[in-house]
N, C-alpha and C positions, 0 to 999 in steps of 0.2 A: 439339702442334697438334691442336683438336676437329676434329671432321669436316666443320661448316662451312666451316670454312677452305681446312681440304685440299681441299673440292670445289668451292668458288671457283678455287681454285687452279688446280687441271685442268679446268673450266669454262673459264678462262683462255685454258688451254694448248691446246685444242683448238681452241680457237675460231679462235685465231690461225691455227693449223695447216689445217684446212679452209677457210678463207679462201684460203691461195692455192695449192690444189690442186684440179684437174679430172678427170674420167673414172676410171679403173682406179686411178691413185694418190689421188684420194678416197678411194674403196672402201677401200683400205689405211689409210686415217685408221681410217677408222670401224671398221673391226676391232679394230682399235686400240683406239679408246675403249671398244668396247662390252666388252674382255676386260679391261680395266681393272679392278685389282680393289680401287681406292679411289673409283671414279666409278660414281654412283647415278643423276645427273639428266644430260638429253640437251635437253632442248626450246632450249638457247642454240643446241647444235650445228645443230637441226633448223632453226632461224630464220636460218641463213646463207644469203646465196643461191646460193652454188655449189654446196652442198646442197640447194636447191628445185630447181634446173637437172635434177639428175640425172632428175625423173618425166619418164617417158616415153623413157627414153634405154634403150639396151643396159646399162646399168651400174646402172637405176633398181633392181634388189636388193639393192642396199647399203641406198636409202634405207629400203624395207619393212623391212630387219635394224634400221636407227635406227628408228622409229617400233615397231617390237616392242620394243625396250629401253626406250623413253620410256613407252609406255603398255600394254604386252601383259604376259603372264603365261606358263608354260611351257603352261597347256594350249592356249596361244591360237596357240602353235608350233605342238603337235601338234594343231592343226585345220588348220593354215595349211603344214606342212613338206613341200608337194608345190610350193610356188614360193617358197618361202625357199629361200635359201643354209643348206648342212649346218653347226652351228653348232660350233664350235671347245669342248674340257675347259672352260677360261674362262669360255668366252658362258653353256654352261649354267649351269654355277656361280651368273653372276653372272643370270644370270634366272630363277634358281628363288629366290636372294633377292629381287628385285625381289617376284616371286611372295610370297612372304611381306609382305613391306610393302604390298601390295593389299589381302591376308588382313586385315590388321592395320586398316585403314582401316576395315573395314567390323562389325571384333569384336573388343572386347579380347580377348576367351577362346574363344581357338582350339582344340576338338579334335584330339586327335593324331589320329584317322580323317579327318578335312578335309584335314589338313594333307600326309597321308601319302598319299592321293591325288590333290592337289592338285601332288607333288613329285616322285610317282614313287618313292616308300619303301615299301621292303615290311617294316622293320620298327622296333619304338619305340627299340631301343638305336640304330641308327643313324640314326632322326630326332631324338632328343636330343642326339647326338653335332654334326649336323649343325645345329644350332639355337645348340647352346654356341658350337662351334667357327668357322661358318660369318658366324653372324648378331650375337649376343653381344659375341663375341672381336671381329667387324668394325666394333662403337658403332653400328649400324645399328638397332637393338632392344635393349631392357632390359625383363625379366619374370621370370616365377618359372616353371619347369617342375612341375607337381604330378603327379606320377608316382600318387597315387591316384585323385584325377578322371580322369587321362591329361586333360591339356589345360596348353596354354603359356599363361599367364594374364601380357599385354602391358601392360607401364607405361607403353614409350615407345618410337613408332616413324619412323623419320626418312619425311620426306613424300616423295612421286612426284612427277612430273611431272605437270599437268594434262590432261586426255584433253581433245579438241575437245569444246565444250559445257558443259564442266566449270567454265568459270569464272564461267556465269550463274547455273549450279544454289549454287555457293559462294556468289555475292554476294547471291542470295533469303536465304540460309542466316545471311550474316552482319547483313543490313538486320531478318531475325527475331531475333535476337541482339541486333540492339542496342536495336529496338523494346520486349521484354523488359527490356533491364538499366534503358532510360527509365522503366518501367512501376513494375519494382524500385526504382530512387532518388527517384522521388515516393513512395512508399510508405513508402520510409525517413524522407525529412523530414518528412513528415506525422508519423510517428512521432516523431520529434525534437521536432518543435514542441508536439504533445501531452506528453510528456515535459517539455519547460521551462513550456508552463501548470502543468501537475502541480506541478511544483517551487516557481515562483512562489505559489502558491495554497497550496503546504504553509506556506512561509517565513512566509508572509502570516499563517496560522492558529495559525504557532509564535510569530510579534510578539503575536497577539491575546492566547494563552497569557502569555504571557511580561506583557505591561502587565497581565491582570486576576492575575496571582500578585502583583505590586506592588502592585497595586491594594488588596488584601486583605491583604498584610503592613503600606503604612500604615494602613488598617481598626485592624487590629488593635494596632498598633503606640498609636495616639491612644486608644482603648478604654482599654486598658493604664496608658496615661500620666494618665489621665481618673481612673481608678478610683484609682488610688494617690494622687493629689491632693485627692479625696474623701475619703480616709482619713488623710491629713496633717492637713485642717484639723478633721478630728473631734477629733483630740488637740490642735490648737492653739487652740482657741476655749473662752475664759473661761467656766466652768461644765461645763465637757466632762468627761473623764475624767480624774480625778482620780491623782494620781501615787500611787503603789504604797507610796512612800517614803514624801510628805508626809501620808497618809491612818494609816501606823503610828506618826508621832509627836505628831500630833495627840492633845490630851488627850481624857478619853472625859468625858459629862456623867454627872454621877449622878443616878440617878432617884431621888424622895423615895418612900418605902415610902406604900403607899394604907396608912390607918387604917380 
């Protein structure tokens, strides 16, 4: 099963689940999902409403702990860890990867110094470890560690959740994108179409070639035929050139000696 799947899946399964739970046993959902360690994305869970219910209530620190897993990062904890809830082995786990998929978003080639302060690592074998193990091994990310540059150089990283706001700044992003590729495939046929004149106008100059090379073979061909017909009736016309034969058995005359 890809990770699509699986997190359809548990997208699913929570959703269900927080639907019909209130107060304190919400809370317990949501610990729940957020320690999950095959679930990435929360904004389904976020958009229930017995999950909106919670702001403003005694219990509304659940919600803050969902809204840090949907869109926060670990230093966004340690700005924030004086009215969050203490986060469970798990939670960190699973938000300092999140944390990395933020990284990722914003640079393929991540510095081990960025990243290692970014995570709370004090050192490179244990952010490589953490990177292989953690993120890698999870299909959450695919890349190369370069241990000479020191930098995780990112092929492919699974998406976040959208941050509020985030989805006008994307669809500017996508409307220049496509404006672009419009801009590109005229470009192209116009190419194309220059291309088949080219082609037609080649064909056209190779027919031209082609009729005056015939053109010039009957030329020549009639010349040919012309001249050898010329020379036929040189030897066929009475008084012409005399045969080889009849000319040595021909008698000779004798001349009378002058006196």
């Amino acid at each position: 099963m890809d990770i699509e799947q699986k997190q359809a899946e548990l997208i699913n399964y929570f959703v269900k689940k927080v639907s019909v739970q209130v107060g304190s046993a919400l809370g317990s959902v949501i610990l729940e999902a957020t320690s999950h360690p095959f679930l990435f994305a929360f904004s389904e869970i976020l958009a229930v409403p017995t999950v909106a219910e919670l702001e403003g209530t005694e219990h509304s620190v659940y919600l803050e702990v969902l809204r840090l897993f949907a869109h926060g990062t670990w230093s966004d904890y340690k700005s924030n860890i004086g009215r969050l809830l203490q986060l469970l082995p798990d939670q960190i786990l699973k938000l300092k990867q999140l944390t990395v998929l933020t990284l990722a978003e914003a640079n393929k080639v991540l510095p081990y110094e960025q990243l290692m302060l970014e995570l709370d690592i004090t050192n490179v074998r244990e952010l490589e470890d953490f990177i292989i193990s953690e993120c890698i091994y999870a299909g959450i990310v695919r890349g190369k560690l370069d241990q000479m540059r020191r930098c995780f150089e990112v092929q492919f990283a699974a998406g976040r959740d959208l941050r509020p706001g985030q989805l006008g700044c994307m669809i500017q992003k996508l409307s220049n994108w496509l404006g672009t590729s419009d801009d590109l495939l005229i470009s192209i046929q116009e190419k194309i179409k220059w291309a088949d004149t080219m082609s037609k106008l080649d064909k056209k100059h190779l027919k031209e070639v082609e009729d005056r090379v015939e053109e010039v073979k009957k030329s020549i061909s009639i010349k040919a035929d012309i001249d050898f017909r010329g020379v036929e009736e040189i030897y066929s016309e009475p008084g012409g050139v005399m045969d080889y034969e009849e000319d040595r058995i021909q008698p000779k005359r004798r001349r009378n000696p002058v006196v």
